[in-house]
N, CA, C and O atoms as a DFTB+ gen file, in Angstrom:
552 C
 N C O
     1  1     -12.989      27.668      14.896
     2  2     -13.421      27.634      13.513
     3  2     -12.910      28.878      12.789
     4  3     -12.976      29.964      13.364
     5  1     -12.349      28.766      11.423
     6  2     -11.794      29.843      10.884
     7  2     -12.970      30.590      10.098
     8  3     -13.444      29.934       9.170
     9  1     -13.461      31.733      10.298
    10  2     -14.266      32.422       9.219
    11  2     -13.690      33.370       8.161
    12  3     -12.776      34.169       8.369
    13  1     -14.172      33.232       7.295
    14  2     -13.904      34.316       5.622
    15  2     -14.076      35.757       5.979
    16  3     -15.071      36.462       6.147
    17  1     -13.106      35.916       6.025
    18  2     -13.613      38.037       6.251
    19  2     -14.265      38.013       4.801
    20  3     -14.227      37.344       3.768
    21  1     -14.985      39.321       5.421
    22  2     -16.133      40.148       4.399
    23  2     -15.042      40.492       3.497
    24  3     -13.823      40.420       3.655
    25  1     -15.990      41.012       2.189
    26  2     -15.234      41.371       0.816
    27  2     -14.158      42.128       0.941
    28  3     -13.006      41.987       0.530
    29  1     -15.009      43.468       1.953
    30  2     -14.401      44.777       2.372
    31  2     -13.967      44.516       3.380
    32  3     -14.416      45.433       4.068
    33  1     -13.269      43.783       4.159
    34  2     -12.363      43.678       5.332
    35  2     -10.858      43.958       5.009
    36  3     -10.633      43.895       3.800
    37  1      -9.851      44.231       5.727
    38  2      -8.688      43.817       5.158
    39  2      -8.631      42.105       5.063
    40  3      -9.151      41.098       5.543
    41  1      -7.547      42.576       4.024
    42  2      -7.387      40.660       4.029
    43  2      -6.181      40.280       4.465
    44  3      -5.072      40.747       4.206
    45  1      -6.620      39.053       5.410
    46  2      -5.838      38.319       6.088
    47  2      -4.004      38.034       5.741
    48  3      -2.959      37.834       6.360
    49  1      -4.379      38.142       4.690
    50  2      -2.532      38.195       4.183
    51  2      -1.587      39.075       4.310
    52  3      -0.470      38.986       3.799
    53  1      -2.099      40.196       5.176
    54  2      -1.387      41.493       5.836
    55  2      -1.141      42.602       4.942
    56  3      -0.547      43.604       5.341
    57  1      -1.771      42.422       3.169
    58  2      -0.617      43.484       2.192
    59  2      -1.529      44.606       2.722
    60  3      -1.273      45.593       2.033
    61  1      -2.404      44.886       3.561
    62  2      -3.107      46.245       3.797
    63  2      -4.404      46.505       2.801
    64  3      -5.356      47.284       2.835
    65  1      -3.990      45.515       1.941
    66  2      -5.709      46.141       0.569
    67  2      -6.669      45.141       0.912
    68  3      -6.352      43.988       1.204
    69  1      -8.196      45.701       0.870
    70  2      -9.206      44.789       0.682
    71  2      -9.169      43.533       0.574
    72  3      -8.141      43.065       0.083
    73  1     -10.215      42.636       0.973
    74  2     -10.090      41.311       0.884
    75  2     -10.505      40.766      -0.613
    76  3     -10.223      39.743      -1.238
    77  1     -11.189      41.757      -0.854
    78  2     -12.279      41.500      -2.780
    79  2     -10.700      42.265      -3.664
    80  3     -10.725      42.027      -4.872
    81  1      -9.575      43.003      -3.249
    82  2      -9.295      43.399      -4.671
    83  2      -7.429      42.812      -3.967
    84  3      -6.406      43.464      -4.178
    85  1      -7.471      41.762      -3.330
    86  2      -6.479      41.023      -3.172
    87  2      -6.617      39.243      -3.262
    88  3      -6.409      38.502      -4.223
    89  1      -6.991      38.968      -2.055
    90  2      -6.813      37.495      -2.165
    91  2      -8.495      36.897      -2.543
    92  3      -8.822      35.743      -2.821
    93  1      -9.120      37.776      -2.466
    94  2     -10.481      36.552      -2.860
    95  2     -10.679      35.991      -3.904
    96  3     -11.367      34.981      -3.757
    97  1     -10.219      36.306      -5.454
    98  2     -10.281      35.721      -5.978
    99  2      -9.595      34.736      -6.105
   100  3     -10.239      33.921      -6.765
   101  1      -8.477      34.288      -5.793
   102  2      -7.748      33.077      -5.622
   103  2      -8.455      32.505      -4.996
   104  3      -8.688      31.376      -5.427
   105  1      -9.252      32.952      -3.549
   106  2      -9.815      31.705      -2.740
   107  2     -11.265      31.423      -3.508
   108  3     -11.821      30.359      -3.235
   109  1     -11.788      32.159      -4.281
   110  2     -13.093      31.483      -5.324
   111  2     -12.208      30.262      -6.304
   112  3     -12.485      29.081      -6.517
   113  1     -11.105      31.072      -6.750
   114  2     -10.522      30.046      -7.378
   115  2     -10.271      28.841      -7.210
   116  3      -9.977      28.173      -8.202
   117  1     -10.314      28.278      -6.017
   118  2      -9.460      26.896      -5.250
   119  2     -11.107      26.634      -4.888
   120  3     -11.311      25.609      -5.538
   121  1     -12.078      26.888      -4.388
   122  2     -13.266      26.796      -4.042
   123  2     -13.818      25.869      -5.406
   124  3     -14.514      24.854      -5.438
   125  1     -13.230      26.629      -6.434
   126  2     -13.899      25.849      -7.793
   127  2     -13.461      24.458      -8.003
   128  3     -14.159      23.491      -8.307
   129  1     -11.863      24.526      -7.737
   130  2     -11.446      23.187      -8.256
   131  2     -11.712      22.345      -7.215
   132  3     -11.795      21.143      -7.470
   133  1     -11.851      22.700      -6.172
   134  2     -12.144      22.012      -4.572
   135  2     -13.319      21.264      -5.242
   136  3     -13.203      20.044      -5.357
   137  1     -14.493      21.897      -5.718
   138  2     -15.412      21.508      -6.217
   139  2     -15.586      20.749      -6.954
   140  3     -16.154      19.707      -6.624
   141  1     -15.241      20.929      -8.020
   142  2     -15.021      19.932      -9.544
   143  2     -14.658      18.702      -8.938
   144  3     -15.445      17.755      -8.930
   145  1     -13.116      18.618      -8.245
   146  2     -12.521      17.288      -7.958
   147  2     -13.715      16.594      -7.112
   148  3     -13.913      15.483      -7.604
   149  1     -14.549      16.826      -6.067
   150  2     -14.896      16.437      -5.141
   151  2     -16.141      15.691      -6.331
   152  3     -16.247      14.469      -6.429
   153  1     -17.027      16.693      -7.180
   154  2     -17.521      16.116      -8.389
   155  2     -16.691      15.085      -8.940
   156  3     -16.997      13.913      -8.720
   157  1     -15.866      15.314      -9.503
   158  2     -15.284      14.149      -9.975
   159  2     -14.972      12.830      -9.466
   160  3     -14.837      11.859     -10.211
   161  1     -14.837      12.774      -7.982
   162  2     -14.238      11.981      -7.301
   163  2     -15.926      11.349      -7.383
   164  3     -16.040      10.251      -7.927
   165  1     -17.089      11.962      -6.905
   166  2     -18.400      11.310      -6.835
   167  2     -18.624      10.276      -8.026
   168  3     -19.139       9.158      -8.026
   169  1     -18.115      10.961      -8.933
   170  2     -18.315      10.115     -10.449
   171  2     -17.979       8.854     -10.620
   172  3     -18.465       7.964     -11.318
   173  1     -16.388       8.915      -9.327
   174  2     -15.326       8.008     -10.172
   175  2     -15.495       6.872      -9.401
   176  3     -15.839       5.777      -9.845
   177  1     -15.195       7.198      -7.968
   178  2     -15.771       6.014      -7.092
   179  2     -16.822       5.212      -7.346
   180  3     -16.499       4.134      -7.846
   181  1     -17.980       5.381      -7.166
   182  2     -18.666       4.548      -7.372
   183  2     -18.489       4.055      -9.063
   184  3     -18.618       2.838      -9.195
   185  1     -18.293       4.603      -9.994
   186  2     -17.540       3.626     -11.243
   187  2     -16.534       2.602     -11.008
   188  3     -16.621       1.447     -11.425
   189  1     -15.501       3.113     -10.270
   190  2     -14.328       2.307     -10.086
   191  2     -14.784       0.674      -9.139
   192  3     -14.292      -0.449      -9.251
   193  1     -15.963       1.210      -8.191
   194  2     -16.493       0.108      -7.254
   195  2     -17.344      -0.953      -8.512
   196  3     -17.490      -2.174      -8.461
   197  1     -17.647      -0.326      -9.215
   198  2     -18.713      -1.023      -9.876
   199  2     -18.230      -1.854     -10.701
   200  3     -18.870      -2.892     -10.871
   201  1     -16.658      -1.600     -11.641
   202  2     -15.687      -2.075     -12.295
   203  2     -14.860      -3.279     -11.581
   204  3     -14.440      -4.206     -12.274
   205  1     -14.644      -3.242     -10.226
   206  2     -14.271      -4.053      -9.736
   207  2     -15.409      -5.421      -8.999
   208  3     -15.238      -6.612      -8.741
   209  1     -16.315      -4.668      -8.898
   210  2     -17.116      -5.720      -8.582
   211  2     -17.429      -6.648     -10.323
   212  3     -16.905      -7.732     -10.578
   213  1     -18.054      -6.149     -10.972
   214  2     -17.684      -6.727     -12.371
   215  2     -17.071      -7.584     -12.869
   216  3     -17.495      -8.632     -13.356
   217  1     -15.517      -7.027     -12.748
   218  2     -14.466      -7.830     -13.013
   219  2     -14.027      -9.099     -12.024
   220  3     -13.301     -10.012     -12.417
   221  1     -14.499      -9.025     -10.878
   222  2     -13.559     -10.048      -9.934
   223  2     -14.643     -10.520      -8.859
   224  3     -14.517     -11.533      -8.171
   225  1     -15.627      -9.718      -8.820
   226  2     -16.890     -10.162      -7.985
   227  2     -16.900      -9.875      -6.747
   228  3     -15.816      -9.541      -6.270
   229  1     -18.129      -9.910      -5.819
   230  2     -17.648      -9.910      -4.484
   231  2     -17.101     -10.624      -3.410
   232  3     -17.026     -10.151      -2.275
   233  1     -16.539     -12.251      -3.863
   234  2     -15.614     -12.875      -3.065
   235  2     -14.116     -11.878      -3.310
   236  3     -13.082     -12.148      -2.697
   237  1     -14.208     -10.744      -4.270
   238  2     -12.539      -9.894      -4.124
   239  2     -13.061      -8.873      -3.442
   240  3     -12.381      -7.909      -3.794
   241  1     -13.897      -8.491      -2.642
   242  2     -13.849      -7.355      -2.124
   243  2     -14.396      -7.782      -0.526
   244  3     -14.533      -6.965       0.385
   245  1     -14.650      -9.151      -0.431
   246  2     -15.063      -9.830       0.468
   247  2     -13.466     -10.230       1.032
   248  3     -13.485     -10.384       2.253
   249  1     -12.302     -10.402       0.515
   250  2     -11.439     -10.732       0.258
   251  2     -10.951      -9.431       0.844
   252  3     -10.823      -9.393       2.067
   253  1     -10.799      -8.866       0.468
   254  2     -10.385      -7.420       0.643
   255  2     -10.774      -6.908       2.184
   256  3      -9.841      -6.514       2.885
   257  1     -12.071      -6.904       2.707
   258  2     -12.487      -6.313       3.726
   259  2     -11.481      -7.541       5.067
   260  3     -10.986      -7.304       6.169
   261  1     -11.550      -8.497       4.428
   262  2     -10.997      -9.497       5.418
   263  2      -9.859      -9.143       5.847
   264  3      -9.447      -8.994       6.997
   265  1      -9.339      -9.009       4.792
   266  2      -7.563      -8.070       5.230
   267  2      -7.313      -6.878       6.200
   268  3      -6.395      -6.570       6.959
   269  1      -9.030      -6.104       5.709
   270  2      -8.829      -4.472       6.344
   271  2      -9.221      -4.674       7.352
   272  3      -8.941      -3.830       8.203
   273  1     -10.058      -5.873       7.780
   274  2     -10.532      -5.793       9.281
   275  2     -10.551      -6.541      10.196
   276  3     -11.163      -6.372      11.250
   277  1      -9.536      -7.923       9.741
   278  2      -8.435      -8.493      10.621
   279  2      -9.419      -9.582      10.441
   280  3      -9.344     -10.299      11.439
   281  1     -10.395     -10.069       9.534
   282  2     -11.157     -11.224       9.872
   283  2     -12.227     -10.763      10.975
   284  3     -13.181     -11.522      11.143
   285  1     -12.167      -9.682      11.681
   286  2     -12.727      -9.609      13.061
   287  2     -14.067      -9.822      12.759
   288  3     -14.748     -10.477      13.547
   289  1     -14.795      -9.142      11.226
   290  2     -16.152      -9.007      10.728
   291  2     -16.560      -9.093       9.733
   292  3     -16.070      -8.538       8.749
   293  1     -17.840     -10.008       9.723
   294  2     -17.811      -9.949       8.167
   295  2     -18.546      -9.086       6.924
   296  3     -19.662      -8.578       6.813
   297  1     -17.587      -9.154       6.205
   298  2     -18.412      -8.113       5.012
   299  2     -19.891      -7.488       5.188
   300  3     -20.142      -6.284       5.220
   301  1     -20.945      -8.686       5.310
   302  2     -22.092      -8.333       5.120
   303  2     -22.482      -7.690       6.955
   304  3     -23.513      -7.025       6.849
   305  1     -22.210      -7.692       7.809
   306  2     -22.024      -7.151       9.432
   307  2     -21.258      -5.761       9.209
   308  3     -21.297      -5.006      10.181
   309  1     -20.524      -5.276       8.004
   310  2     -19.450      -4.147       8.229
   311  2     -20.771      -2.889       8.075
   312  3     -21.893      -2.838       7.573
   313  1     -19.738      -1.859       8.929
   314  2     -20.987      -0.983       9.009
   315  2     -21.147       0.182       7.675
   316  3     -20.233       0.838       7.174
   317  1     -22.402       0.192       7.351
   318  2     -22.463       1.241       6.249
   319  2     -22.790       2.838       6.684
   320  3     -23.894       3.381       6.721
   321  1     -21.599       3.355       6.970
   322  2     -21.557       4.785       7.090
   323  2     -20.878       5.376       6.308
   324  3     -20.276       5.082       5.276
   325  1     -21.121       6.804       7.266
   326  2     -19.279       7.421       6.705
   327  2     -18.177       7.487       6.650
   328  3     -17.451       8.146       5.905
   329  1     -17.854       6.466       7.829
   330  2     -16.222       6.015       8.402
   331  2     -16.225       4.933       7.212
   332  3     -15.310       5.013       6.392
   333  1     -17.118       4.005       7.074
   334  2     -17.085       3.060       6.310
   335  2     -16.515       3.552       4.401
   336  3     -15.743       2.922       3.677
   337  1     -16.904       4.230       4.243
   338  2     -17.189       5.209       2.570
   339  2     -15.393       5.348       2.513
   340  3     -14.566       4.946       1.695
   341  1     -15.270       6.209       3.953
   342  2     -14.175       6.967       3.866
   343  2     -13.061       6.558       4.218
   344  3     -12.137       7.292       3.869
   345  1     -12.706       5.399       4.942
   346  2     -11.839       4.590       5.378
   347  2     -11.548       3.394       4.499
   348  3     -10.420       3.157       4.066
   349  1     -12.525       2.712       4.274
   350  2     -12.346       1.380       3.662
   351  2     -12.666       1.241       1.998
   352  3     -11.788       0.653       1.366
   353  1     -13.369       1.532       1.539
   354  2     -13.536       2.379       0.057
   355  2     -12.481       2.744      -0.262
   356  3     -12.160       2.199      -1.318
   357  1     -11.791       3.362       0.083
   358  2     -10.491       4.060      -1.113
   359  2      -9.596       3.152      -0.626
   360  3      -8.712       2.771      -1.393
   361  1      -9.652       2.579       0.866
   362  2      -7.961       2.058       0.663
   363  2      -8.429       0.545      -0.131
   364  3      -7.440      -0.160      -0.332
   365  1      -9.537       0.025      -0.537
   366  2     -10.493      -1.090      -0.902
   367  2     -10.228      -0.401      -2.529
   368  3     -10.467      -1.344      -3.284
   369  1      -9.865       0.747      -3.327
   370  2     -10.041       0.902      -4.890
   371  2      -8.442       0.972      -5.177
   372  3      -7.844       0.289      -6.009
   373  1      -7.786       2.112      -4.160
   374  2      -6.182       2.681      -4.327
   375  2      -5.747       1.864      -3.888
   376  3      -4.823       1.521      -4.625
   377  1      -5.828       1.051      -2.808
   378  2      -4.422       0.508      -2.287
   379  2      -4.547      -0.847      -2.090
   380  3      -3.410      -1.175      -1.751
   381  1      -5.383      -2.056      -2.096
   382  2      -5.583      -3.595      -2.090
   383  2      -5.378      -4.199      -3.141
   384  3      -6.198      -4.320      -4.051
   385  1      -3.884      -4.787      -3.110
   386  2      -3.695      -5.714      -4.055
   387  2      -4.201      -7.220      -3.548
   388  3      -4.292      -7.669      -2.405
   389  1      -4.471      -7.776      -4.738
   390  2      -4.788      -9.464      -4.621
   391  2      -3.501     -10.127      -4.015
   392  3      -3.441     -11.118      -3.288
   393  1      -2.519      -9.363      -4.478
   394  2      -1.462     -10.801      -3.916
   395  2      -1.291     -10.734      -2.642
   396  3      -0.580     -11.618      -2.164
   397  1      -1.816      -9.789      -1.782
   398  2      -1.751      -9.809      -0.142
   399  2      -2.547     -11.272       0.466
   400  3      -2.291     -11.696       1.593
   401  1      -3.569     -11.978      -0.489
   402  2      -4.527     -13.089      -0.360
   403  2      -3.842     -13.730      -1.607
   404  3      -4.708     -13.777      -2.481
   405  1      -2.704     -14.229      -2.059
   406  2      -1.924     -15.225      -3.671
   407  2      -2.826     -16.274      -3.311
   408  3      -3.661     -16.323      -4.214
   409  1      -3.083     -17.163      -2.418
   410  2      -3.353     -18.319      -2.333
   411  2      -4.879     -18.504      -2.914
   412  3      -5.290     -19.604      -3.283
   413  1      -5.684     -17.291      -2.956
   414  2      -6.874     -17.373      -3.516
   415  2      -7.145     -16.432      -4.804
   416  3      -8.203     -16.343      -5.427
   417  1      -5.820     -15.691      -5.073
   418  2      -6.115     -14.780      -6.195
   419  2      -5.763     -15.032      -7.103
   420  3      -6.232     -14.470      -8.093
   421  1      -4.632     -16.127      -7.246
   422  2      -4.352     -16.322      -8.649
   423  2      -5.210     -17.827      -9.209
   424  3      -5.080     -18.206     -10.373
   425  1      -6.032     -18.545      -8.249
   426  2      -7.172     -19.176      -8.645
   427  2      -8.274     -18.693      -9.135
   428  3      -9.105     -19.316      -9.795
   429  1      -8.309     -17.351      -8.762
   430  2      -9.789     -16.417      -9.207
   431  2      -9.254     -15.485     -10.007
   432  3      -9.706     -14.359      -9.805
   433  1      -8.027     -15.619     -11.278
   434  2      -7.746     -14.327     -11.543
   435  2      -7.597     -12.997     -11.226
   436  3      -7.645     -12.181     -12.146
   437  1      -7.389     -12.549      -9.859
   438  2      -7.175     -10.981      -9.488
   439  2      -6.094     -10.633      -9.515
   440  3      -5.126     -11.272      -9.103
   441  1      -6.088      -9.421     -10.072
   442  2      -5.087      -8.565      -9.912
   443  2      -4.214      -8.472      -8.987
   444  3      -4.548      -8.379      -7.806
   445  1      -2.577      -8.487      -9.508
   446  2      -1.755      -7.994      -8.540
   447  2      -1.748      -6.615      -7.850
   448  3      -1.156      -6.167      -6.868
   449  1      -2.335      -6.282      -8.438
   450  2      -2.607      -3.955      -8.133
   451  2      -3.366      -3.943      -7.674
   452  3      -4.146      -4.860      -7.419
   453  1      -3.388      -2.696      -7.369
   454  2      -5.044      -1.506      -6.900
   455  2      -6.095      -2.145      -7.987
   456  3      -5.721      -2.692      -9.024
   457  1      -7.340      -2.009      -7.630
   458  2      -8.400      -2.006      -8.631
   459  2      -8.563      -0.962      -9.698
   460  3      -9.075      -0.982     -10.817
   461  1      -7.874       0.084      -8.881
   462  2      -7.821       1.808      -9.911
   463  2      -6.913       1.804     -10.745
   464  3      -7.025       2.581     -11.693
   465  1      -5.833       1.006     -10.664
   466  2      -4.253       1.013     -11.699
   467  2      -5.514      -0.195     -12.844
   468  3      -6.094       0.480     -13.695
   469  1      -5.826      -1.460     -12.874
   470  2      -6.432      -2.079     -13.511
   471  2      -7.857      -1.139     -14.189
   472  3      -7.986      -1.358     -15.393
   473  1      -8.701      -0.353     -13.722
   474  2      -9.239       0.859     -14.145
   475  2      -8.370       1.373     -15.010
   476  3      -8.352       1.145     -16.220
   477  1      -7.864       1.857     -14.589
   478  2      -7.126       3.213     -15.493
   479  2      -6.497       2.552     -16.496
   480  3      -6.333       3.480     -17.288
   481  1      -6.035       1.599     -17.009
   482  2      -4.884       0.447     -18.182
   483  2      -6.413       0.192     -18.604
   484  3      -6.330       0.199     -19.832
   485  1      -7.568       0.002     -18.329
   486  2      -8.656      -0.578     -18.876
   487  2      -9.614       0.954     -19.492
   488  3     -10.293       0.883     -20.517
   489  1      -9.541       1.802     -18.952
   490  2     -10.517       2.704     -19.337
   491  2      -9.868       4.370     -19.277
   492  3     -10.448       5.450     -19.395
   493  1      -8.444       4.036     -19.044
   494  2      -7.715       5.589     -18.745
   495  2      -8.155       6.552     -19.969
   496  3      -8.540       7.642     -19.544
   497  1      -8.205       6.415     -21.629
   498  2      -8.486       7.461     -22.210
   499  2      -9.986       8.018     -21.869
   500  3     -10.364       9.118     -22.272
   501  1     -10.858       7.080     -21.026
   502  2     -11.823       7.720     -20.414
   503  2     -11.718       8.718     -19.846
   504  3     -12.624       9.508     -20.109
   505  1     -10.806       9.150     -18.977
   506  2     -10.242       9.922     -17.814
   507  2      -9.761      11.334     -18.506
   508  3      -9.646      12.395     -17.892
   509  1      -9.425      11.079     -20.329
   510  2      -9.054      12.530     -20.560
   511  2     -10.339      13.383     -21.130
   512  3     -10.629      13.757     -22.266
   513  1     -10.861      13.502     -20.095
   514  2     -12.251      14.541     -20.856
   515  2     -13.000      13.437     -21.904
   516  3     -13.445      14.114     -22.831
   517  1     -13.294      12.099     -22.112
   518  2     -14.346      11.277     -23.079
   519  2     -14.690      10.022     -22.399
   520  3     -14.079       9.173     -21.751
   521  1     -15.977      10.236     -22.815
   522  2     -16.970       9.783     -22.021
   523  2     -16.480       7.783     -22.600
   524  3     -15.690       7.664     -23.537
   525  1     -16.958       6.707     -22.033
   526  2     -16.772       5.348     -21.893
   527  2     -17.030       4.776     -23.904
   528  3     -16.614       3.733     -24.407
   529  1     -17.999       6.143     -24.752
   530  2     -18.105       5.719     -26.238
   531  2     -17.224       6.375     -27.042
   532  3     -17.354       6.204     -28.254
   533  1     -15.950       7.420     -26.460
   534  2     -14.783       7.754     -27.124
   535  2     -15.489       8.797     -27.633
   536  3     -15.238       8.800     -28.839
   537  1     -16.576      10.091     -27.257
   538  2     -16.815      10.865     -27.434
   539  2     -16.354      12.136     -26.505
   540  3     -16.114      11.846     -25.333
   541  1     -16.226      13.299     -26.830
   542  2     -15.545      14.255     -25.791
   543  2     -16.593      14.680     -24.936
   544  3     -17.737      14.643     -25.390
   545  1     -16.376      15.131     -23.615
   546  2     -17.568      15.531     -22.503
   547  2     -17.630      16.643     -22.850
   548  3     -16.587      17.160     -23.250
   549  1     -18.637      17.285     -22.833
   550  2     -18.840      18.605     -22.649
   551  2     -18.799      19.092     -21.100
   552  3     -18.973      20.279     -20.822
């Protein structure tokens, strides 16, 4: 396991000066945006899940799991963890197009794309800092 030297340690980057009046503030720095995104990402996911269920229902994400898990199991049997969140969730928003299933998607209207490319063409000026009523976030 890697640990953070103290303020007053040398710092790890060899220039010989303190760890507080060389590299720590860069690493608060990246700590922040590490942060924000990981916030952001909390925000977006479950929006983006909620948008697609919406739009296409859960025979497309029922649809979807079938692909990711060979038929072996079904949707409502798949397990709800963290492998689950983190494995099948994003490649289920970023990367499952409908036409991998044509024979049932262009009867049910789904998308040829990601659910997130159809997001983003549907709600992208959301994404620049304003909220879903075209007001700016604070």
């Amino acid at each position: 396991m890697v640990t953070m030297p103290g303020r007053n340690e040398p710092c790890p980057c060899g220039s010989g000066r303190k760890y507080k009046q060389c590299c720590l503030q860069v690493a608060a720095e990246i700590d922040i945006r590490w942060r924000r995104l990981r916030e952001a990402e909390g925000e977006l996911v479950p929006d983006l899940l909620r948008f697609a269920l919406e739009r296409w229902g859960e025979p497309y994400m029922d649809a979807a799991w079938g692909l990711f898990s060979g038929g072996a199991v079904p949707l409502a049997d798949a397990p709800s963890d963290r492998e689950f969140d983190a494995t099948f969730i994003p490649w289920f928003l970023f990367d499952f197009s409908a036409g991998s299933v044509k024979h049932r998607s262009r009867r049910r209207g789904w998308p040829d794309r990601p659910a997130a490319q159809d997001y983003l063409a549907a709600r992208g000026v959301c994404l620049a800092g304003e909220d879903h009523a075209g007001r700016t976030a604070s």
